[in-house]
C-alpha angles and dihedrals in degrees: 000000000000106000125240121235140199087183144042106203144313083278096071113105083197127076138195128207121250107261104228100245093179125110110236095037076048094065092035097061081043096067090036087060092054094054112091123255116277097032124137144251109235102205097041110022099229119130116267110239113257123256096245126058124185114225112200105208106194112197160171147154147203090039084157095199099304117158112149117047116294123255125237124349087342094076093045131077138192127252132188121219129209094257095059094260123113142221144200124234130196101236136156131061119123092242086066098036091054087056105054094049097054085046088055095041089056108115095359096113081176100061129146126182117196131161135215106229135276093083082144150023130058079053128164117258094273099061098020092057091057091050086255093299090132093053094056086050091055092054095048084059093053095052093236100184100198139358132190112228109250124199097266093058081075100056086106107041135262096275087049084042090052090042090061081049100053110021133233128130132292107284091222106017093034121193131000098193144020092266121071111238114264105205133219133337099201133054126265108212118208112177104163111037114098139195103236090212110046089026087223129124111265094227135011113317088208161357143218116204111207132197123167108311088339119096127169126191117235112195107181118202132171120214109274095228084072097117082057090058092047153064108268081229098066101052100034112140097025134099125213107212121197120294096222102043094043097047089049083058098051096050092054096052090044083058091043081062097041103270114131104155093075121171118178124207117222130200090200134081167128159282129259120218081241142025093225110116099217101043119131105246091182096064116138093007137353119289086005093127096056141087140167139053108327092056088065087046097044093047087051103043117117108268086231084072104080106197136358117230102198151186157152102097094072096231136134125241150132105192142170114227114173112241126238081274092057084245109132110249112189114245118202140185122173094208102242147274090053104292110130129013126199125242112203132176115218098190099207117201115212096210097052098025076216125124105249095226102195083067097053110114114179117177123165119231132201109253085219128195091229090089127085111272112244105245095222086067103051092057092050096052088039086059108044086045088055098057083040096047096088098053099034095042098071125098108246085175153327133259136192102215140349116295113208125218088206129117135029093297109025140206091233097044090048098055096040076059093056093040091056100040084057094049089043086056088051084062098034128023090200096061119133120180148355138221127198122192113226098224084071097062105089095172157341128255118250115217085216115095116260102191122354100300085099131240117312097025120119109212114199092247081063095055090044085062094052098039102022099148102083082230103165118221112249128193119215139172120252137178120237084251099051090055093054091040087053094049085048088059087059086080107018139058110028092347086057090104102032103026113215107215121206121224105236125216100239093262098074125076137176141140120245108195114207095195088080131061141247117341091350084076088080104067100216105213098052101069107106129185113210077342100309138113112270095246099225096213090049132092133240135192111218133175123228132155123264095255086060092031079060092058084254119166091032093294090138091164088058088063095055093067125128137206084046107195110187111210129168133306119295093236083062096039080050086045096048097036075058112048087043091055119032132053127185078244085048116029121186112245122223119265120273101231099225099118090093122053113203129192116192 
């Protein structure tokens, strides 16, 4: 029975009431919640507490690592103003994000902070080179209370995720500083991730925040597709069991102890009708502006569970679904890499110990860099940049110009294609093609400056944001067939309703028509190789990268090659494909996206 707790440990600065478990204090507490607000008590002349409490959740999800400010259109976000125009704001950066939680916190005595997954993994240099201990750290700092798993907090594995939970060094690099890592001081809740042998959850299912006489019920679940979205690898030995089915458990067993205000945190979600964060996803109607996978969760969720704090597809939204009662239940998603967070209002009702749901207001809000850094910050992140400076500091290579990991083939996919293409002939002289998911391409690379190298240049710690996993680059043998199978998998099977486009090296070519549906997306007889029909019965040797090589992302085809040949790592195939071909004389340009042609 995973155990309840009003603490984390003795290095919380913050601290939380005993909750009176006791009968008779229990009814008690019962009739001074029906009197009305203001009354009086009548042996000691003190005001009764309301009936009603406000609760204000603060939250956010898919921060990555990212503790100084986010690069390119990553640390920006989208507003809508009241005329109709947008605008783009600079947001993100732990320093600033610290700062406007402890502003909203200020005179709100009742205050949660939670998160929806993905603290951790596909991380810049900073936080990924120390295996994402800074980035606890950082969490610990912002007095983060509770956080769901997300795919990417297994990257590593479930003895390297319960490591970041409990602390201890490194098992092969050891540790960083004097001092051994402590760990989390929240808990990571893991609901739905089971041993399969034991059968049992990896880490707590749940977890229960009390304050005085309020307590509120936290179930944290990942999206079950997670081994699709990750190295085999890292998830060998565990079993995803279904979101709905698991959440609905755990509520039960949180009323059978008492607790009746539930929010689960999932590591799943959707996509707004814009990208703007404050759009209005319940016009017409609630939930109206919204698609994908969290809608059919949310609609199917227990009616016990009172609002749904979500993740994973790195949108914005605040949004109203109806629940399996036809009663409206708030879904929220604070976009990713720490620039936005939501502010939500859970109005709890002390007679009920229920949250009272027609008073609960959520709304997301820019974590600008307008406001003062929190000094805390800035010394972590001066001191983890110090012992990564001299790795992260040297040129790997020179651009001349950003390049941009935006659209549906991007500048920085494309050349990662081309960079590993380069490094697959150096193994192998044979080699054809190459294929990059986009998933893997954390970011573009800016021609400004970051630091002091200059502008152009593209440092390594540079390369480590846009390619952070430590996938290797493996060559296989394909048939004809199977390429053009595997690009119609792109847009058909489990990527038919969010199509997964790989990023092609400039020698292939093809049209993918979006007016059609499913694998007729992809029209057949377009794709060219060097500017010749694929030959269905040839083979083809063709790069990936070993999450794809694994069948990852729902690529099953890619996991059928032959002649596999295993070579480094694809940041270092990205650093050498660099530092061969680009000079500061001679800067490589960003690639021009023409590989794809796309009717719409």
């Amino acid at each position: 029975m995973p155990a309840t707790s009003h603490s984390h440990s003795s290095r919380r600065r913050r601290t939380y009431g005993l909750f009176a478990a006791a009968a008779g204090l229990a009814t008690a507490g019962a009739l001074v919640a029906a009197l009305p607000a203001g009354a009086q008590d009548a042996r000691h002349g003190k005001p009764l507490p309301s009936r009603y409490q406000d609760v204000q959740l603060l939250s956010f999800n898919d921060l990555h690592g990212n503790l100084e400010p986010p690069s390119g259109s990553s640390g920006r976000v989208t507003e809508v103003q009241a005329d109709g125009t947008t605008k783009t704001i600079d947001a993100g950066g732990v320093e600033y994000l610290a700062t406007h939680l402890r502003q909203a916190r200020e005179g709100n005595k009742y205050s949660i902070t939670a998160a929806g997954g993905d603290m951790v993994g596909a991380s810049p240099l900073i936080s990924g080179l120390f295996h994402d201990e800074p980035t606890i750290e950082a969490l610990n700092k912002l007095d983060l209370d509770v956080t769901s798993v997300g795919n990417h907090e297994f990257d590593e594995g479930a003895q390297e995720l319960k490591r970041l939970q409990k602390g201890g060094c490194h098992p092969t690099d050891g540790c960083y500083t004097d001092e051994e890592f402590g760990g989390a001081d929240f808990p990571y809740l893991a609901a739905n991730v089971l041993n399969e042998k034991s059968g049992k959850p990896v880490l707590k299912p749940y977890w229960v925040w009390k304050k005085k006489d309020v307590k509120i019920g936290f179930i944290g679940v990942t999206l079950e597709n997670t081994p699709g979205v990750v190295s085999a690898e890292g998830v060998k030995g565990l079993k995803f069991k279904d979101e709905v089915e698991t959440i609905d458990k755990y509520a039960k067993e949180l009323q059978r102890q008492g607790v009746k205000s539930i929010v689960a945190l999932i590591h799943e979600g959707g996509q707004p009708a814009s990208t703007s964060y404050n759009y209005d996803c319940d016009a017409p109607g609630a939930g109206d502006g919204i698609s994908g996978p969290i809608v059919d969760i949310a609609k199917n969720v227990s009616p016990s569970v009172d609002a749904l704090v979500t993740g994973h597809t790195h949108a914005a939204y605040a949004c109203t679904i109806n629940d399996p009662a036809g009663k409206p239940r708030t879904v929220t998603s604070a976009a990713s890499f720490g620039r936005l967070y939501t502010d939500t209002t859970l109005t709890y009702d002390r007679f009920t110990g229920d949250i009272a749901r027609t008073a609960v207001k959520s709304a997301n809000h820019v974590v600008t860099r307008t406001v003062p850094r929190a000094t805390d910050m800035t010394e972590l992140i001066g001191r983890w940049n110090t012992l990564a400076a001299p790795i992260g500091n040297r040129a790997i290579g020179y651009v001349s110009a950003d390049v941009p990991n935006t659209g549906t083939e991007s500048p920085m996919g494309d050349l990662i294609a081309d960079a590993q293409l380069w490094y697959g002939r150096t193994l192998d002289a044979e080699t054809d093609l190459a294929l990059m998911n986009p998933g893997g391409v954390r970011a573009g690379l800016t021609y400004a400056a970051k630091g002091t190298e200059g502008d152009g240049v593209v440092t390594y710690a540079e390369g480590f944001t846009v390619q952070p996993f430590a996938n290797t680059v493996n060559l296989q043998d394909f048939t004809g067939a199977q390429l053009i199978q595997v690009l119609k998998e792109q847009v058909s099977g489990s990527n038919a309703s969010a199509p997964k486009i790989l990023q092609p090296s400039a020698n292939l070519t093809y049209t993918l028509d979006l007016t059609k549906s499913g694998a007729d997306r992809v029209v057949a007889d377009s794709v060219r190789l060097n500017g010749a029909a694929v030959d269905p019965a040839a083979t083809y040797r063709v790069a990936t990268n070993s999450f794809l090589a694994g069948g990852g992302d729902g690529f099953t085809t890619l996991g059928q090659g032959t002649n596999d040949l295993v070579g480094l790592d694809d940041l270092a195939a990205l650093a050498q494909y660099l530092t061969a071909n680009s000079s500061a004389a001679a800067p490589i340009a960003p690639p021009v996206t023409n590989r794809i042609t796309i009717v719409q």
